[in-house]
MARRO-15179 format. One record per atom (N, C-alpha, C): residue number from 1; chain; x, y, z. Coordinates in nm, 4 decimals, always signed. Layout:
N
<NUM 'A' <X Y Z>>
...
//
This chain:
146
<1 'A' <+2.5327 +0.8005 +0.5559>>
<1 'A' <+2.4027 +0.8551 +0.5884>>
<1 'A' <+2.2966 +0.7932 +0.4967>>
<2 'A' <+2.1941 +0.7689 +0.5591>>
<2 'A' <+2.0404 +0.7009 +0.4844>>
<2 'A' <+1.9979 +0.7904 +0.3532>>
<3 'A' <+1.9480 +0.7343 +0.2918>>
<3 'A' <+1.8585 +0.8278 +0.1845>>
<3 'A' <+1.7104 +0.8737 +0.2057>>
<4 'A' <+1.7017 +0.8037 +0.3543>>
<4 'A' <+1.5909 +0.7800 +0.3633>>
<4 'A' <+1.4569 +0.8735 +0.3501>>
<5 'A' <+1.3095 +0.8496 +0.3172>>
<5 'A' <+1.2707 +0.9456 +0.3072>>
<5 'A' <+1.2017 +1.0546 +0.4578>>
<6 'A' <+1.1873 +1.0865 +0.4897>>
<6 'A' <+1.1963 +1.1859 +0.5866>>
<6 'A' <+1.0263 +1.2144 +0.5771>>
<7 'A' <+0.9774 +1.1374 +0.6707>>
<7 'A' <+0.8348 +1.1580 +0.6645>>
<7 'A' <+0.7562 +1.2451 +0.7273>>
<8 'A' <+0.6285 +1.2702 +0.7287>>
<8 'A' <+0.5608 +1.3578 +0.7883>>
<8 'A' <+0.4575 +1.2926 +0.8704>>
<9 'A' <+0.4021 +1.3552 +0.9750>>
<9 'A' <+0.3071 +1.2709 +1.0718>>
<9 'A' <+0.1923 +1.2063 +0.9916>>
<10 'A' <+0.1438 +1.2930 +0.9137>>
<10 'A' <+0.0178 +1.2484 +0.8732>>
<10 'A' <+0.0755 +1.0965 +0.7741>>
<11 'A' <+0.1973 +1.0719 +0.7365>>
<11 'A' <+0.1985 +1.0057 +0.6075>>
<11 'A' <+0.2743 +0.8842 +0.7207>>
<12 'A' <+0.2952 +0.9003 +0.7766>>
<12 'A' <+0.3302 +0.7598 +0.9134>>
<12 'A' <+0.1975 +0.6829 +0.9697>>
<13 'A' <+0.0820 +0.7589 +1.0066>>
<13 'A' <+0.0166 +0.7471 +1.0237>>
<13 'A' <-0.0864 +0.6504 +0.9375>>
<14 'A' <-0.0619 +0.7230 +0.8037>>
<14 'A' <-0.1433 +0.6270 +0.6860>>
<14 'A' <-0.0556 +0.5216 +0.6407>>
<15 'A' <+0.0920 +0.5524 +0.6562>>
<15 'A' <+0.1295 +0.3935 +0.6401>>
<15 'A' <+0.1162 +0.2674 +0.7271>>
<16 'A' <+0.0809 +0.3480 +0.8601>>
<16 'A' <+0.0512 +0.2355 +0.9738>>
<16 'A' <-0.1104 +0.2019 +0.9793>>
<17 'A' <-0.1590 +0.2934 +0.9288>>
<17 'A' <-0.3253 +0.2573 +0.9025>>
<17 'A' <-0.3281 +0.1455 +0.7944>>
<18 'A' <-0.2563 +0.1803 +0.6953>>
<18 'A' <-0.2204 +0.0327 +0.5869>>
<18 'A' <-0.2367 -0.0783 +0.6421>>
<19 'A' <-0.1214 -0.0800 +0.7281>>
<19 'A' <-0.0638 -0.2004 +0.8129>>
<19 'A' <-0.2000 -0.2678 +0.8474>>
<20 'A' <-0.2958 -0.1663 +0.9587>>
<20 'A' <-0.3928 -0.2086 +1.0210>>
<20 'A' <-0.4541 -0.2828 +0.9414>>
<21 'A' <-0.5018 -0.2046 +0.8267>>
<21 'A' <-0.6101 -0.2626 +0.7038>>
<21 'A' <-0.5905 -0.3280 +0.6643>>
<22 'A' <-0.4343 -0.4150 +0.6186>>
<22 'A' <-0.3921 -0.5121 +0.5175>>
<22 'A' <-0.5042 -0.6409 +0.4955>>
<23 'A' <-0.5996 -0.6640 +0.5966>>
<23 'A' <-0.6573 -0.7625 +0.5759>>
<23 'A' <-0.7635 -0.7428 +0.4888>>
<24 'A' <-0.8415 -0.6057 +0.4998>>
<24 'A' <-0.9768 -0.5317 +0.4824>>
<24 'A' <-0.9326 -0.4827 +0.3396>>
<25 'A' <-0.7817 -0.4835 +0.2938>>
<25 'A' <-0.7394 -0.4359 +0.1884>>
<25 'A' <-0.7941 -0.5134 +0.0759>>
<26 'A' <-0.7416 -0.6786 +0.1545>>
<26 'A' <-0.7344 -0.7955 +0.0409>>
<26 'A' <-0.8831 -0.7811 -0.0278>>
<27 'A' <-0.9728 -0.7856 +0.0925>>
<27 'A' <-1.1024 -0.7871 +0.0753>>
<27 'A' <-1.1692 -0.7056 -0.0749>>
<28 'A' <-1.0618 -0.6252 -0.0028>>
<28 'A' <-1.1470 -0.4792 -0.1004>>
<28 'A' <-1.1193 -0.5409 -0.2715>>
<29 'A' <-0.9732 -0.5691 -0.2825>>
<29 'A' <-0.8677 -0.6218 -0.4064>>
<29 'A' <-0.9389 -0.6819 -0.4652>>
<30 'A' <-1.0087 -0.8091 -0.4054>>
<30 'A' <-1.1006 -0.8928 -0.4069>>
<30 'A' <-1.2128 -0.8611 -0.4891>>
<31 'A' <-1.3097 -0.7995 -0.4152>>
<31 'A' <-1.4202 -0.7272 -0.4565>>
<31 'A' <-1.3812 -0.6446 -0.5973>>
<32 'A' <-1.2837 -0.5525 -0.5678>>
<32 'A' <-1.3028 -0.4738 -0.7252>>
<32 'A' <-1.2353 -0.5781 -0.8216>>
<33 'A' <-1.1632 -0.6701 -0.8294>>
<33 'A' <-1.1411 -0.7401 -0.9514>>
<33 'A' <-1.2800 -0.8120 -0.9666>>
<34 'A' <-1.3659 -0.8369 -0.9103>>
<34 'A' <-1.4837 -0.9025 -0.9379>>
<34 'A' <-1.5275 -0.7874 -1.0286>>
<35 'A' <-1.5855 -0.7029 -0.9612>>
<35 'A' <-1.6362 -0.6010 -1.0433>>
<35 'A' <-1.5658 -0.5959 -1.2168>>
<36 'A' <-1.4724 -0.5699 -1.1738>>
<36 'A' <-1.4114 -0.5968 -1.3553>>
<36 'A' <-1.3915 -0.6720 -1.4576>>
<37 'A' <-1.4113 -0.7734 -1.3921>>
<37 'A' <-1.4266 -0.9289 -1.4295>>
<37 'A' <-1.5337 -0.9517 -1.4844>>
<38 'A' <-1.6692 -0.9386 -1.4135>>
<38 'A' <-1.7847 -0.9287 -1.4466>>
<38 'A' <-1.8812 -0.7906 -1.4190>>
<39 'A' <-1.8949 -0.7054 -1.4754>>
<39 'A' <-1.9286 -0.5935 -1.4628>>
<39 'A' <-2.0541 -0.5874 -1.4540>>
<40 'A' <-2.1067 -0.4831 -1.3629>>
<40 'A' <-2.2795 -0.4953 -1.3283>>
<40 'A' <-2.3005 -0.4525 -1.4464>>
<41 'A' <-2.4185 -0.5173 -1.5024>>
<41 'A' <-2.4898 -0.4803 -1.6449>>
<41 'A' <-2.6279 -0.3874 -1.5396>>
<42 'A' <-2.6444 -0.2263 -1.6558>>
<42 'A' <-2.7079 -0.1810 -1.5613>>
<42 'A' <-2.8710 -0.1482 -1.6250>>
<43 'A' <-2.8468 -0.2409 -1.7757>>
<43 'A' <-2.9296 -0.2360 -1.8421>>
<43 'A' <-2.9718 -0.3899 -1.9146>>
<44 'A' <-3.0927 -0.4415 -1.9192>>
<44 'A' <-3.1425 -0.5356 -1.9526>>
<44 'A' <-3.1062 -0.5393 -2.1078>>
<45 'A' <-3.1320 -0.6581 -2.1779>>
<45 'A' <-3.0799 -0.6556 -2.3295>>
<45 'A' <-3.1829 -0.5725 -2.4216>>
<46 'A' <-3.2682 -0.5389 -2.3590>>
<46 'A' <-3.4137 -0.4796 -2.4903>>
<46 'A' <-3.4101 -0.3540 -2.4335>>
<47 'A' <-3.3327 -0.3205 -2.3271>>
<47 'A' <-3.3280 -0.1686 -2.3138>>
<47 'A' <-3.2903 -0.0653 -2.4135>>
<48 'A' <-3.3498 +0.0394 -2.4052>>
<48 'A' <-3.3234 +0.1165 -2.4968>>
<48 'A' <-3.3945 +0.0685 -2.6527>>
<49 'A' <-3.4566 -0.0103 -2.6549>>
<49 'A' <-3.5204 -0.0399 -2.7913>>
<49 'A' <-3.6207 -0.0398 -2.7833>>
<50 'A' <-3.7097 +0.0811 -2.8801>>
<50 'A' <-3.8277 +0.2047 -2.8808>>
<50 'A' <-3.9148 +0.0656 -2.9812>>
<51 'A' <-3.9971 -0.0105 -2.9613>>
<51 'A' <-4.0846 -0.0883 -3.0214>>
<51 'A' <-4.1431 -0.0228 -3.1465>>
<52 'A' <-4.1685 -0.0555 -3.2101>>
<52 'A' <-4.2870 -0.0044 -3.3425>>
<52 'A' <-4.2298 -0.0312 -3.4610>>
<53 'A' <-4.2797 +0.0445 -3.5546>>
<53 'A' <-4.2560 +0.0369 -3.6503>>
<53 'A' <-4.1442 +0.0207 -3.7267>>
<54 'A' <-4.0703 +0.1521 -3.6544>>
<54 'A' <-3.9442 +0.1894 -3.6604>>
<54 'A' <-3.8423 +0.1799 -3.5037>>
<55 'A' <-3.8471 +0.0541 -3.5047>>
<55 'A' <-3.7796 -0.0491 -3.4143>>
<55 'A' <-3.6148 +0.0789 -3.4073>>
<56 'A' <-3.6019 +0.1243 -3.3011>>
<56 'A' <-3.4251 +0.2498 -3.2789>>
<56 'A' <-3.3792 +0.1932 -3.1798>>
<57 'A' <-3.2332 +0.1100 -3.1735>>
<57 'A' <-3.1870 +0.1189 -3.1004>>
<57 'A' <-3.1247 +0.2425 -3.0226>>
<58 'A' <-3.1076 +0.3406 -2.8979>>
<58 'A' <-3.0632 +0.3880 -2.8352>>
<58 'A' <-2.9347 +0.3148 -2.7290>>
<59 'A' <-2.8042 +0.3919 -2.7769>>
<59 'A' <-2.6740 +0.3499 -2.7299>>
<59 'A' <-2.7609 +0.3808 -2.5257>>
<60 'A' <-2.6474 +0.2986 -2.4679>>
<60 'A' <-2.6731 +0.3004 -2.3338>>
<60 'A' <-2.5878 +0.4009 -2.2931>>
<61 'A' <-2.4720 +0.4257 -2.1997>>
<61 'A' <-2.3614 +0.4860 -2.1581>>
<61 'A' <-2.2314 +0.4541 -2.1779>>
<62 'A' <-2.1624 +0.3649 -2.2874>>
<62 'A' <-2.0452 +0.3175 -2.3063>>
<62 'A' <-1.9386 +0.3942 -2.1958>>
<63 'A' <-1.9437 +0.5838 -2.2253>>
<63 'A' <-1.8122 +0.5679 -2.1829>>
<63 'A' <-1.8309 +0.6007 -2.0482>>
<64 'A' <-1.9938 +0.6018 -1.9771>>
<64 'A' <-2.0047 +0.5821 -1.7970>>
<64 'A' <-1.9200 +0.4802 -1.7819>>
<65 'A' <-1.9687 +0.3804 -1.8350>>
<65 'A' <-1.9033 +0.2616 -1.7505>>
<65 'A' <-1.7684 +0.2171 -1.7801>>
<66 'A' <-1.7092 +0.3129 -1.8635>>
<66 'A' <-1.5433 +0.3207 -1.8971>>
<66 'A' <-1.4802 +0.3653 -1.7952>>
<67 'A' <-1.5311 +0.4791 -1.7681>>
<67 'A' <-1.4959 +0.5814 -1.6689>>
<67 'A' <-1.5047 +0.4709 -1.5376>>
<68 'A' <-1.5785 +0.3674 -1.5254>>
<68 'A' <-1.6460 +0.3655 -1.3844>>
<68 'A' <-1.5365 +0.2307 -1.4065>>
<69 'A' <-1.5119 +0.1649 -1.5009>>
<69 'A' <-1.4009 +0.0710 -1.4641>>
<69 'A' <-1.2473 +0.1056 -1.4929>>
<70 'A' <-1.2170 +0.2232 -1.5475>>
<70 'A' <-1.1018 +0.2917 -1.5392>>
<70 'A' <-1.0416 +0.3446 -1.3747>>
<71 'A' <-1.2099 +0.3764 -1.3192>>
<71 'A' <-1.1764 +0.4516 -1.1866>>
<71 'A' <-1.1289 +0.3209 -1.1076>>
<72 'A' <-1.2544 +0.2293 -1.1310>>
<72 'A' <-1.2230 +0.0945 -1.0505>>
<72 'A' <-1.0960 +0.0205 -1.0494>>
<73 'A' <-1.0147 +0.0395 -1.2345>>
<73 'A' <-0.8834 -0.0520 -1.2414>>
<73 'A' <-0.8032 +0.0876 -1.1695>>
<74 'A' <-0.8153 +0.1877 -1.1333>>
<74 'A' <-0.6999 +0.2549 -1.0675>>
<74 'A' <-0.6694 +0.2222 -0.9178>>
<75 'A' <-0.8114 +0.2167 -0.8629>>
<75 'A' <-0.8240 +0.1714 -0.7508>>
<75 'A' <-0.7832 +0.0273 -0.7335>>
<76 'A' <-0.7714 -0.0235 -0.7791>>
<76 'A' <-0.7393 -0.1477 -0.7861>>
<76 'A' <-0.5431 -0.1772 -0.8001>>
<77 'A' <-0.5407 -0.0753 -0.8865>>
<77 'A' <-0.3650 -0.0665 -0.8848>>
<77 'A' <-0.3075 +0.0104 -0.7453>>
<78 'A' <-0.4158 +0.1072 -0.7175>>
<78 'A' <-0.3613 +0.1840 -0.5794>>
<78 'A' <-0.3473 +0.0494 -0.4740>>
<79 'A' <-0.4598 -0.0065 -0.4173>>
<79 'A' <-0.4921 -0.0849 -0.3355>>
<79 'A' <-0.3346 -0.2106 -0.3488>>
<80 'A' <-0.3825 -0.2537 -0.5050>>
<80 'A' <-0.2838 -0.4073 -0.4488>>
<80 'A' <-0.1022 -0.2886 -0.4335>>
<81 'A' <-0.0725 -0.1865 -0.5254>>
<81 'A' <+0.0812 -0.1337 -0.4482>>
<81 'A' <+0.0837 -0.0974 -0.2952>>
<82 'A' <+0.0009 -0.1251 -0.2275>>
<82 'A' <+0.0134 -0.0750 -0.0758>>
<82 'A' <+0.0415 -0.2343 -0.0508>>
<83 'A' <-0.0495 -0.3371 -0.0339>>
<83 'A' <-0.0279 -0.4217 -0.0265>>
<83 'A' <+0.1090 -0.5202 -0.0423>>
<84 'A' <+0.1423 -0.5415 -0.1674>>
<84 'A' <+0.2914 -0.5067 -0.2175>>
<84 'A' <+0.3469 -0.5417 -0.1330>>
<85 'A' <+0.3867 -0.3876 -0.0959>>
<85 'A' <+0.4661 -0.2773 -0.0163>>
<85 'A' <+0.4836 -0.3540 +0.0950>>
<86 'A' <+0.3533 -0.3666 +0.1763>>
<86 'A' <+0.3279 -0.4151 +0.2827>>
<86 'A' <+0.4058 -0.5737 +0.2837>>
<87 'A' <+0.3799 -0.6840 +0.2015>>
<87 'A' <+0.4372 -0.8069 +0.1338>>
<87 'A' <+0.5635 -0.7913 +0.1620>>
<88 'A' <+0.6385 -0.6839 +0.1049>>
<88 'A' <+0.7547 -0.7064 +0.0825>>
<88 'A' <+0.8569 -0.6547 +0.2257>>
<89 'A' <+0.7687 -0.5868 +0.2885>>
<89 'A' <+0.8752 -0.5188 +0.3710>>
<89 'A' <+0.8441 -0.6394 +0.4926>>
<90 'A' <+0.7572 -0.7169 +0.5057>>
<90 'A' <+0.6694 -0.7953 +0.6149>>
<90 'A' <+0.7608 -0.9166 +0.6023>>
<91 'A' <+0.8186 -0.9529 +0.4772>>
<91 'A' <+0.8855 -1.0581 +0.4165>>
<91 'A' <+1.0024 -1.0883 +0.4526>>
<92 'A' <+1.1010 -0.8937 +0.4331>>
<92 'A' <+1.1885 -0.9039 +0.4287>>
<92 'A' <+1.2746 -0.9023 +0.6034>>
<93 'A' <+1.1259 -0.8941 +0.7211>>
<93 'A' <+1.1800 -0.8674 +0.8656>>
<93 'A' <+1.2412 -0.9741 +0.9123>>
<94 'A' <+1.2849 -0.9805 +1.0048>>
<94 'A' <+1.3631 -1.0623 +1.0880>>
<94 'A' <+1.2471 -1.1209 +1.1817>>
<95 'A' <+1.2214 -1.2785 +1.2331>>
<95 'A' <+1.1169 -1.3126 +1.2911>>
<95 'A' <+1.0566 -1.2324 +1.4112>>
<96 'A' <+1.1942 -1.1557 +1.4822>>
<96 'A' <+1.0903 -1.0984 +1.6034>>
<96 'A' <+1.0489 -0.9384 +1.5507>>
<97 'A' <+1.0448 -0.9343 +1.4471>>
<97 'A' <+0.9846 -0.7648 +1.3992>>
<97 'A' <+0.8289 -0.8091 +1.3330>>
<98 'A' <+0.8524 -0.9966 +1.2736>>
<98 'A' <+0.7445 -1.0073 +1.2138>>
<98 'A' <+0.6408 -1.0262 +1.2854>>
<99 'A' <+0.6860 -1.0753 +1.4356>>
<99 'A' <+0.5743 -1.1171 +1.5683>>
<99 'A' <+0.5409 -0.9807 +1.5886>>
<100 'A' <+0.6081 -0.8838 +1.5848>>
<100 'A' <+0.5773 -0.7277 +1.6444>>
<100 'A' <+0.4245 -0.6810 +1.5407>>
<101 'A' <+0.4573 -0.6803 +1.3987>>
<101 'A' <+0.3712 -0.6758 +1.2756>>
<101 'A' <+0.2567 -0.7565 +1.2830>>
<102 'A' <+0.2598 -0.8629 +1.3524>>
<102 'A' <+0.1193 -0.9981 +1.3568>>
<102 'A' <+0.0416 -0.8977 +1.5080>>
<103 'A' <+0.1247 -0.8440 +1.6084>>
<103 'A' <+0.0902 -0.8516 +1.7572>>
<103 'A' <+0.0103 -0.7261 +1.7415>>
<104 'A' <+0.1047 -0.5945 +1.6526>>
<104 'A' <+0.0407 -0.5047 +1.6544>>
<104 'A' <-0.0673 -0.4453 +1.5377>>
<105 'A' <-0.0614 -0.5187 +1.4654>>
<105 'A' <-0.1439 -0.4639 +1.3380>>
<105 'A' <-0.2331 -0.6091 +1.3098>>
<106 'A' <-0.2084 -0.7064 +1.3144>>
<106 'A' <-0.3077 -0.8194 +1.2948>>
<106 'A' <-0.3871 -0.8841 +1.3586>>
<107 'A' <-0.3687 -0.8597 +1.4997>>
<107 'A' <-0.3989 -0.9216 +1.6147>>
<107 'A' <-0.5687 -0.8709 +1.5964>>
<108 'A' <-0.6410 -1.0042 +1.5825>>
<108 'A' <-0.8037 -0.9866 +1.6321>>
<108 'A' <-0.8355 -0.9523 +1.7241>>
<109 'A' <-0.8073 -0.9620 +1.8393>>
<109 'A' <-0.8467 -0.9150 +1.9668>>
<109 'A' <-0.8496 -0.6970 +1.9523>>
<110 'A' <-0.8865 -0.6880 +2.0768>>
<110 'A' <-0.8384 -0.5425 +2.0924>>
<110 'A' <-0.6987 -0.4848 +2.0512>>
<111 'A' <-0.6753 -0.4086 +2.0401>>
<111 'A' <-0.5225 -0.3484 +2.0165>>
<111 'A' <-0.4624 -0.3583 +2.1533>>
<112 'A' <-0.3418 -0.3902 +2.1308>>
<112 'A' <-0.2472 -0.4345 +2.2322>>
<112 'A' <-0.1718 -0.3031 +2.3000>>
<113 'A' <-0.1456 -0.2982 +2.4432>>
<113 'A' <-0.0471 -0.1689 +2.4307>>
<113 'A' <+0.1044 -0.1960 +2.3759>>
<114 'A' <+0.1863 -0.1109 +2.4126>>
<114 'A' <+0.3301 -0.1504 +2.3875>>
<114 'A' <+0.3852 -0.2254 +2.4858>>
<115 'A' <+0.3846 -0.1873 +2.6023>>
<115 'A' <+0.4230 -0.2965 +2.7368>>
<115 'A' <+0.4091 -0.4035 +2.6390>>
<116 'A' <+0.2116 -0.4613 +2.6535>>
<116 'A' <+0.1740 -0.6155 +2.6224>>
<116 'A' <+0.2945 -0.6650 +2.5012>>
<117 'A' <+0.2705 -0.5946 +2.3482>>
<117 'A' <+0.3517 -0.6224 +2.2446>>
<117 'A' <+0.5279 -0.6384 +2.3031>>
<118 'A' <+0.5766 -0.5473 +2.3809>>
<118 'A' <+0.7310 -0.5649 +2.4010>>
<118 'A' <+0.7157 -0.6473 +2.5622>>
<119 'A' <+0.6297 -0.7353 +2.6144>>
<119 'A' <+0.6560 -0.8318 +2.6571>>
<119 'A' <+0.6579 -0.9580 +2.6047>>
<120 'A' <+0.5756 -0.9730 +2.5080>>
<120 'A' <+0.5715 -1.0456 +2.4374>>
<120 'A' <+0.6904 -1.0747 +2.3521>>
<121 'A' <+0.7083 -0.9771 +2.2987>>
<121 'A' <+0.8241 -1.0305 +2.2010>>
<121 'A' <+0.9627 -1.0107 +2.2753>>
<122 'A' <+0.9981 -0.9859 +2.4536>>
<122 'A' <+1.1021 -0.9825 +2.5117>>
<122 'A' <+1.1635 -0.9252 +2.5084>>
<123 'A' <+1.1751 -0.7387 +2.4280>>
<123 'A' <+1.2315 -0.6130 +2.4152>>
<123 'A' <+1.1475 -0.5676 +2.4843>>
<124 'A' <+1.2342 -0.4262 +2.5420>>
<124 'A' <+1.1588 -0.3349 +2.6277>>
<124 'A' <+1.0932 -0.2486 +2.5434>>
<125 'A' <+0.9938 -0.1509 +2.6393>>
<125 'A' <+0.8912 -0.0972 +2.5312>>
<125 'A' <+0.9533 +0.0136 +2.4020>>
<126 'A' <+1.0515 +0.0571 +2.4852>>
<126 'A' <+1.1588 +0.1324 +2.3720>>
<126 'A' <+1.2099 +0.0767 +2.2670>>
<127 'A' <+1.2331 -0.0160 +2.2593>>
<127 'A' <+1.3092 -0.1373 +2.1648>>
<127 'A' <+1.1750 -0.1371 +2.0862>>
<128 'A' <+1.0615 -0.1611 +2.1052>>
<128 'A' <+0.9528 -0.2586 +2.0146>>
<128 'A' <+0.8814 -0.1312 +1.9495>>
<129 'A' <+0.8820 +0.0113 +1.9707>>
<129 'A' <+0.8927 +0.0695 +1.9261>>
<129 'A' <+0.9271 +0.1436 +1.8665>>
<130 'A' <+1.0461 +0.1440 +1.8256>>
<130 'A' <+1.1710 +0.1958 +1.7054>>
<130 'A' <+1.1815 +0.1192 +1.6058>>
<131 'A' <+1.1630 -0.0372 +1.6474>>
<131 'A' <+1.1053 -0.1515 +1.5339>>
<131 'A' <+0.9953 -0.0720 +1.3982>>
<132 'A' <+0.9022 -0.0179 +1.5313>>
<132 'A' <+0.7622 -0.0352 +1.4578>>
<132 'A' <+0.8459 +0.0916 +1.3578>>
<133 'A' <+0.8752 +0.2347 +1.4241>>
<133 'A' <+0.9263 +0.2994 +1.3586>>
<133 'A' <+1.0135 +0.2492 +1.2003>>
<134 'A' <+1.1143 +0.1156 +1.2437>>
<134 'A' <+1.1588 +0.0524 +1.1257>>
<134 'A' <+1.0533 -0.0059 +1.0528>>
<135 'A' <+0.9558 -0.0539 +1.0596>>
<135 'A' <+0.8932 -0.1048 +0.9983>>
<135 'A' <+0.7872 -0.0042 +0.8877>>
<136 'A' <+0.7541 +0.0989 +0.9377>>
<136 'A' <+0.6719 +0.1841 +0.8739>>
<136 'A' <+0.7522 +0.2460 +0.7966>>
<137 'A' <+0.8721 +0.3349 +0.8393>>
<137 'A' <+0.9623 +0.3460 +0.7829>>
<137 'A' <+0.9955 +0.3543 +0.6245>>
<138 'A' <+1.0397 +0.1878 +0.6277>>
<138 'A' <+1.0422 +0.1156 +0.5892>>
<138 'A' <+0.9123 +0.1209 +0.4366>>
<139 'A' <+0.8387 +0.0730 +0.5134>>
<139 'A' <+0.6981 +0.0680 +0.4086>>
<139 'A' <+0.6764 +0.2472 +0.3062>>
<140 'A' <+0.7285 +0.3331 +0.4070>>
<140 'A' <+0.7261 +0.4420 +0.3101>>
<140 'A' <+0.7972 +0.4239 +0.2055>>
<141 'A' <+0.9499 +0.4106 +0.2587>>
<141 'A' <+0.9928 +0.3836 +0.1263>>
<141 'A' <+1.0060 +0.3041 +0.0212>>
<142 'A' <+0.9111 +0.1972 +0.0389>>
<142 'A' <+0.8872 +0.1227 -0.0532>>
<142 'A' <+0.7732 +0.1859 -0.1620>>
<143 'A' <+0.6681 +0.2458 -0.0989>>
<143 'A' <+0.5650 +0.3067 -0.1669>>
<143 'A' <+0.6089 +0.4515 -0.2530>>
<144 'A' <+0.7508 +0.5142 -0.1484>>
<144 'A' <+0.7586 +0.6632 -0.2346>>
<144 'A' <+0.6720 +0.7719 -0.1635>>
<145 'A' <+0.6523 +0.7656 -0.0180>>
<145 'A' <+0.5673 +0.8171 +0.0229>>
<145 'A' <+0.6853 +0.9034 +0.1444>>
<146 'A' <+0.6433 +1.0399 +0.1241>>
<146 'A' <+0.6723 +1.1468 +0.2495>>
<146 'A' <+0.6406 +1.1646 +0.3316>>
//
């Protein structure tokens, strides 16, 4: 018997929404390592410095923007382990599960039905959907997800 984890609708759902996103993911991955890399400066260099006599520097927000790249490097660890996940289980399919994964989750066009996808890949629509089932599956338990 499997160990497998025993999922719930809503958490099938977001692993197959993954799937969908994987591209919009990279994007995102993308974007926040920029951000951390080079961080918006949200203050000019003479900010905070009161002119006169008695020239005071005033600190800016150190630990805002701790917080705001702590939140960002979490998000950033959430984002690329889905991805991963996604990598590894996409890697480890057999070529006609990986055409199923390109047909149904990557495909630019409109979304495909199941007929179109299990004509395509030459299983009936029952077959190309127990796949997908393996495939999400699958991706839960790579992530640890119920």
């Amino acid at each position: 018997m499997s160990n497998a984890i025993m999922a719930t609708k809503i958490t099938f759902k977001k692993a197959e929404a993954e799937w969908c996103n994987y591209h919009n993911t990279l994007k995102e991955i993308a974007k926040l390592r920029e951000e951390i890399m080079n961080p918006f400066v949200d203050e000019p260099d003479d900010a905070g410095v009161v002119q006169g006599a008695n020239s005071v520097r005033i600190p800016g927000d150190p630990t805002g923007r701790m917080a705001t790249r702590l939140t960002t490097s979490r998000q950033l660890s959430y984002l690329t382990e889905i991805v991963e996940a996604i990598e590894q289980v996409y890697e480890a399919l057999p070529e006609s599960h990986k055409k199923l994964a390109r047909l149904r989750y990557w495909n630019t066009n409109n979304k495909l039905t199941w007929d179109i996808i299990a004509g395509e890949i030459h299983v009936s629509r029952r077959q190309a959907i127990y796949w997908r089932d393996e495939i999400i599956q699958a991706t839960m338990e790579v992530l640890g997800w119920r």
